[in-house]
C-alpha positions in Angstrom: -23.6 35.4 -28.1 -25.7 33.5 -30.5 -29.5 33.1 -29.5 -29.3 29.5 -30.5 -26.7 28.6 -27.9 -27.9 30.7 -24.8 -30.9 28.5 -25.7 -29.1 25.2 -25.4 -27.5 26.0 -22.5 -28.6 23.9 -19.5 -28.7 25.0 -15.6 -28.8 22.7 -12.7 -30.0 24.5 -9.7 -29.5 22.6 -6.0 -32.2 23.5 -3.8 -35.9 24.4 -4.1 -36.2 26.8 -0.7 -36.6 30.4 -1.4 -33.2 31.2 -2.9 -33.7 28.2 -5.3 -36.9 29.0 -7.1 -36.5 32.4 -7.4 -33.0 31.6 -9.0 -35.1 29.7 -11.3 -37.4 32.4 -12.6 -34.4 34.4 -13.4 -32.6 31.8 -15.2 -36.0 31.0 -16.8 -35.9 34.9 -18.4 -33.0 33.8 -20.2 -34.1 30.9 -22.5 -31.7 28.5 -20.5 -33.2 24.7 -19.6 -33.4 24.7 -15.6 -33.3 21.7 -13.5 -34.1 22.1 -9.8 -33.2 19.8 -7.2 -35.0 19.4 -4.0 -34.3 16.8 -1.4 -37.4 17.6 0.4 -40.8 16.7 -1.4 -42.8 19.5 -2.8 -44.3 22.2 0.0 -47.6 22.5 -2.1 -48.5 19.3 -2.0 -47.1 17.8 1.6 -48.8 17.0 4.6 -46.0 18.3 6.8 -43.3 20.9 5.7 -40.2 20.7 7.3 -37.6 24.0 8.1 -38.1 27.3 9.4 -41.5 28.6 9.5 -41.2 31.7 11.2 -41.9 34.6 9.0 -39.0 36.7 7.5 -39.1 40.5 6.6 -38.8 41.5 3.8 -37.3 44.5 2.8 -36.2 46.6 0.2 -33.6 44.7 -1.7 -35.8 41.5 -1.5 -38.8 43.1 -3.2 -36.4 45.1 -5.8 -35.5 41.7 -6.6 -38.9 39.9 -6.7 -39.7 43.4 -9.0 -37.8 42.0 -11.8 -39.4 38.8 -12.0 -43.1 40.6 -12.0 -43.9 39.0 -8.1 -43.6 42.3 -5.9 -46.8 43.2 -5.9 -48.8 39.7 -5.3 -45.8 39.4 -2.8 -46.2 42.2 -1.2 -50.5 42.0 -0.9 -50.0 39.3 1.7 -47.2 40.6 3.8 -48.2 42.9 7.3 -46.4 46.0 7.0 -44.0 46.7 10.1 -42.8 50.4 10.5 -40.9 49.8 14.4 -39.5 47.2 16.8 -41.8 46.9 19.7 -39.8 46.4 22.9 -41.4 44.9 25.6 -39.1 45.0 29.3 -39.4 43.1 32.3 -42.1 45.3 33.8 -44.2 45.0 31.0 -43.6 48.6 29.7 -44.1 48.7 26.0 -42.4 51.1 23.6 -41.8 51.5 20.0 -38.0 52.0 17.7 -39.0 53.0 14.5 -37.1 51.6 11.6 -36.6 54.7 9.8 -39.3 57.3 8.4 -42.8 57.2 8.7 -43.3 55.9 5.1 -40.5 53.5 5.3 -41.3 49.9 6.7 -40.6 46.3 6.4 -42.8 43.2 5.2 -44.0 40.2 7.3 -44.3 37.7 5.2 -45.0 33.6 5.1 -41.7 31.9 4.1 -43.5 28.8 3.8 -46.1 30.8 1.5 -44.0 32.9 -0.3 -41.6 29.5 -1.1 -45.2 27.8 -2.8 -45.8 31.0 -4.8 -42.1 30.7 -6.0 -41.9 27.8 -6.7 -45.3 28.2 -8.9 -43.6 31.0 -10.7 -40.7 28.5 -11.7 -42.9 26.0 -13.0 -44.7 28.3 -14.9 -41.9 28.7 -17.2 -41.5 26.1 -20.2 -37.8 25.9 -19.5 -38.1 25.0 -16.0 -38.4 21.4 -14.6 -38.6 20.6 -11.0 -37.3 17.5 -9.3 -38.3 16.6 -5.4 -37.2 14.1 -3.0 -33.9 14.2 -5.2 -30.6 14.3 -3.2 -27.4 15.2 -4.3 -24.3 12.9 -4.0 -21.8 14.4 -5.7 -20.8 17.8 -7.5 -18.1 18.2 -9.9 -17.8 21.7 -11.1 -14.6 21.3 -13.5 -16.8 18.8 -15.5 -20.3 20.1 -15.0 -21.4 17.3 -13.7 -23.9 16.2 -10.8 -24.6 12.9 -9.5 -28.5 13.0 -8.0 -30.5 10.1 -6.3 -34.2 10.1 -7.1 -37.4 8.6 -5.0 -36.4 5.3 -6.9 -33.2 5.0 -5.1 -30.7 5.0 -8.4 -27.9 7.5 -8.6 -28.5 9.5 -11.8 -25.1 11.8 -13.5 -26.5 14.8 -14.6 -24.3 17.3 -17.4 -25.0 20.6 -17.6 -23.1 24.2 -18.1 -23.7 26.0 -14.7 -24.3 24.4 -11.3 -25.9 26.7 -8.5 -26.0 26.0 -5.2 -29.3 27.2 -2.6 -29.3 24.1 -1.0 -28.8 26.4 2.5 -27.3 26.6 5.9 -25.8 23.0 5.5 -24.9 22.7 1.5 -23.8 19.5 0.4 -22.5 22.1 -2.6 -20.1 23.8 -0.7 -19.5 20.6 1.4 -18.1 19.2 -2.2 -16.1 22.2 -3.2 -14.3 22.1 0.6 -12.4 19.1 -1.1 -10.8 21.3 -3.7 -7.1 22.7 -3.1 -7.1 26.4 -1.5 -10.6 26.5 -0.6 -11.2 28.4 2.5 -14.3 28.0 5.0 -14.8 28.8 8.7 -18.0 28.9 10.7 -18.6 29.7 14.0 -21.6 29.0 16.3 -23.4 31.4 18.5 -24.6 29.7 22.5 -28.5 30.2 21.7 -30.7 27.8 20.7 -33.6 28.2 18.4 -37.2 27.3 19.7 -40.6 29.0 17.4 -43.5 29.2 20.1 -47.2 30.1 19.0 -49.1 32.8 20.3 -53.0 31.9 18.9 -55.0 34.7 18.0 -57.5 36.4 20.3 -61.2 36.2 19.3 -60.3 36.2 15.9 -58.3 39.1 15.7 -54.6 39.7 16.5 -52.9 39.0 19.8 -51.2 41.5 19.5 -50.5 44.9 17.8 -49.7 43.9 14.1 -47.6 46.6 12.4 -44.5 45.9 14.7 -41.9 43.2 15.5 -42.1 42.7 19.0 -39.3 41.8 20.5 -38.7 40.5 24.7 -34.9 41.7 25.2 -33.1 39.9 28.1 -29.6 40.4 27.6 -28.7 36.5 27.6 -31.5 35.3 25.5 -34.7 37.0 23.3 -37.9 36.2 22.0 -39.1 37.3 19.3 -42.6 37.6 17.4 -42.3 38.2 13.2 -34.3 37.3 4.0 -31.0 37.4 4.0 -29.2 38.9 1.1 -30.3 35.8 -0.8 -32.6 37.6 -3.2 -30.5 40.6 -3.5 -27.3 37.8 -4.9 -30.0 36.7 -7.7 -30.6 40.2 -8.7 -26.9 40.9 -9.0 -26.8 37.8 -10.5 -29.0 39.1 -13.2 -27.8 42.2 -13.9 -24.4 40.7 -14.3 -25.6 38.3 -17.2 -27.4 41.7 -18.6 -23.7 43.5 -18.4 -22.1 40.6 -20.2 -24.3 39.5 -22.5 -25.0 36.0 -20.8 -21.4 35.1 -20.6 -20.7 32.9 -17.7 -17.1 32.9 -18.0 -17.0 36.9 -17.6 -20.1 37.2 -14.9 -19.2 33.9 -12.6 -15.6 35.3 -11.7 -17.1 39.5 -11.7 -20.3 37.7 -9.6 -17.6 36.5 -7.0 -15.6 39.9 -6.6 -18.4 41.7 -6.2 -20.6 39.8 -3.5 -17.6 38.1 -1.1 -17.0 41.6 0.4 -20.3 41.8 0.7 -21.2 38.2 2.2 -18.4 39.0 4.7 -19.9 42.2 5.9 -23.6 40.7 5.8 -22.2 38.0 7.9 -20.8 40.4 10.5 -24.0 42.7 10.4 -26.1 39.1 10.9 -24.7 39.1 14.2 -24.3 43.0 15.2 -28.0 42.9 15.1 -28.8 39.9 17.0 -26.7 41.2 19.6 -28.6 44.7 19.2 -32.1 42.9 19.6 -31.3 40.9 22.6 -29.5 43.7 24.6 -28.9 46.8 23.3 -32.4 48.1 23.0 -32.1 48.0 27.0 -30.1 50.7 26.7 -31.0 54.1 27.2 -27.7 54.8 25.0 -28.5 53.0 22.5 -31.6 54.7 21.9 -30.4 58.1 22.5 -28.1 56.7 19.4 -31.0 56.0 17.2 -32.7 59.3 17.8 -29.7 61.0 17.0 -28.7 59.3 14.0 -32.6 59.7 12.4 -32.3 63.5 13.8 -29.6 63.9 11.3 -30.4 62.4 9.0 -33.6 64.4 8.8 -31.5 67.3 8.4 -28.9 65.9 6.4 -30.3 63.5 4.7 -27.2 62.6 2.0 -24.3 62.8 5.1 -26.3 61.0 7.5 -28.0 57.9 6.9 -28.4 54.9 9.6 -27.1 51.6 9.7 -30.8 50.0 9.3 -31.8 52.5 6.6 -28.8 51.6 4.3 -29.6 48.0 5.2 -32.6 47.9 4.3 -34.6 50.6 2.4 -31.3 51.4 -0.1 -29.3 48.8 -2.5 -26.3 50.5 -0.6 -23.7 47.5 -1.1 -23.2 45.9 2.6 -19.7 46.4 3.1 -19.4 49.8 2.0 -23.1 50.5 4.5 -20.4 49.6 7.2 -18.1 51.6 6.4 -20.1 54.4 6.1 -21.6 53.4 9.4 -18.1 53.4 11.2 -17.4 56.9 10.2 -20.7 58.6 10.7 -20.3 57.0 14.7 -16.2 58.7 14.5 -18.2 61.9 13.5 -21.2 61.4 16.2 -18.7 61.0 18.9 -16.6 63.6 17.8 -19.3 65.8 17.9 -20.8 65.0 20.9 -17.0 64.4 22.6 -16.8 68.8 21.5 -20.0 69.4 22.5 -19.7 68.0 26.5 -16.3 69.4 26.2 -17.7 73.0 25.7 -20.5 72.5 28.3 -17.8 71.5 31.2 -16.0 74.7 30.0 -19.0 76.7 30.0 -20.2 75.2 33.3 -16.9 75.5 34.8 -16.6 79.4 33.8 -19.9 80.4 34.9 -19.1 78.3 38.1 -15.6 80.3 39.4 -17.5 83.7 38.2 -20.7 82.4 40.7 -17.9 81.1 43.3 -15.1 84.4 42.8 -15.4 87.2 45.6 -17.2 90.1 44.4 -15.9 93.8 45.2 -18.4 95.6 47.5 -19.6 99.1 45.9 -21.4 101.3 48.4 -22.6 104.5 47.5 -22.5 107.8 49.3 -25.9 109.6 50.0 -25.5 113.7 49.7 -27.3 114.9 52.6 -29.4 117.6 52.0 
């Protein structure tokens, strides 16, 4: 493709959050003009930010993908290392689930900081222009066209060659595209609430042990003390336009083959470990589980890899981590399934030797 007209090609990006601006810097690599648009105002310069503010964790497919825009490392200079799950029961009894090896953790890390450095990032890219407190009304894919109302209160149509939508949990993108023939889209609501509560440090030092993410299990609810695969989509994003050579029409449709399997089983493993959090680590099952899957895979390191591990210390693609999962707990069960199976028929033989009548042997004593 002709420098000249990768150039002139122009990208409207919806949504300024974490997704958004990172989008941006990749885009930016590419000599294309970038638009964002953010309803909110700008994060950097506002009194109050609305959103989440909890910290997210950041693992390894999030940093591989801040890597390639040359942000891992101030990234990862502000994040707390956390190397286990600290579980904290009803008695007060404390004890740590490691996530995997001793050199293998997760990040802590500011979402509401790490969206400013982002977002800084963008800007610092000639090609990149950002636009706050600008709302979009209507999206038109088939014509590349946007409609977008500004702080002045007058709807603007904006053309351009690729729309992307980060505008989050409730899209006004995909609300658009749901008018479209054959366009499919279920969600389904979980019966928790969400509530962030503050726990102030102590004398000026940590209330609590830093290096973990310490979690109150209670079956029917959890709290919690600290992203999604939205970093990882960027990065596969990008090496898609690297494959083809910056043609949309070749990555857009590969783009959507690849990931859908993907989002499905992301979705799927979303809620797997919420329920894990908020009840299975009260199991003593359960963490016999997780000993014995990072038992073998320290022996068998290529068989036998946990569900976490793939998750999130490999670029193992989601669905295919849970399939791999599925089969390595067929194997486990099997195994242990064999295993009890040849204890009870151990136990039981040694048990009707013990019980069986014995024959008496006496001896006769030559007197002398």
């Amino acid at each position: 493709m002709d420098s000249s007209v990768i150039q002139r090609k122009k990208v409207a990006v919806i949504g300024g959050g974490l997704v958004g601006s990172l989008q941006a810097c990749f885009l930016a690599k590419r000599n294309f003009q970038i638009d964002v648009y953010e309803a909110r105002e700008d994060p950097r310069v506002a009194d109050f930010t609305r959103g989440r503010s909890i910290n997210l964790a950041l693992s390894h497919r999030g940093r591989q993908a801040l890597k390639a825009v040359g942000l891992e490392d101030q990234i990862v200079s502000q994040g707390i290392p956390m190397r286990a799950r600290m579980i904290h029961s009803l008695s007060g009894k404390k004890s740590a689930v490691p996530y995997g090896t001793k050199s293998q953790y997760i990040l802590s890390v500011s979402r509401e900081n790490l969206n400013k450095d982002l977002l800084t990032a963008a800007e610092k890219n000639p090609g990149v222009k950002m636009h706050f407190n600008h709302k979009l009304l209507k999206c038109n894919p088939e014509e590349g066209m946007i409609t977008v109302l500004g702080s002045d209160k007058v709807p603007k149509d904006v053309t351009c060659d690729l729309i992307v939508g980060c505008d989050g949990a409730y899209s006004t993108v995909r609300s658009h595209l749901m008018k479209k023939p054959r366009f499919d889209y279920s969600q389904q609501y979980i019966p928790h609430g969400y509530m962030e509560l503050t726990i102030p440090p102590k004398n000026g030092d940590y209330a609590m042990e830093p290096n973990y993410l310490h979690i109150w299990p209670r079956n029917t609810f959890m709290m919690i003390a600290l992203p999604n695969m939205g970093f990882e989509d960027c990065l596969v994003f990008d090496e898609l336009m690297d494959k083809f050579n910056n043609d949309l029409s070749l990555c857009l449709p590969a783009f959507s083959r690849l990931r859908i399997p993907d989002s499905h089983a992301i979705s799927d493993l979303s809620m797997y470990n919420y329920i894990e959090m908020r009840a299975h680590v009260n199991s003593s099952w359960f963490i016999f589980q997780k000993n014995m899957g990072r038992f073998l895979h320290a022996i068998m390191p290529s068989t036998f890899i946990p569900l976490y591990t793939m998750v999130s210390f490999s670029r193992i693609r989601y669905h295919e981590a849970v399939q791999r999962w599925h089969w390595q707990k067929k194997v486990i069960y099997k195994g242990l399934l064999f295993l009890g199976s040849l204890i009870a028929i151990s136990s039981t033989y040694l048990l009707m030797h013990y019980m069986s009548p014995r024959p008496f042997h006496y001896f006769r004593r030559p007197w002398n």
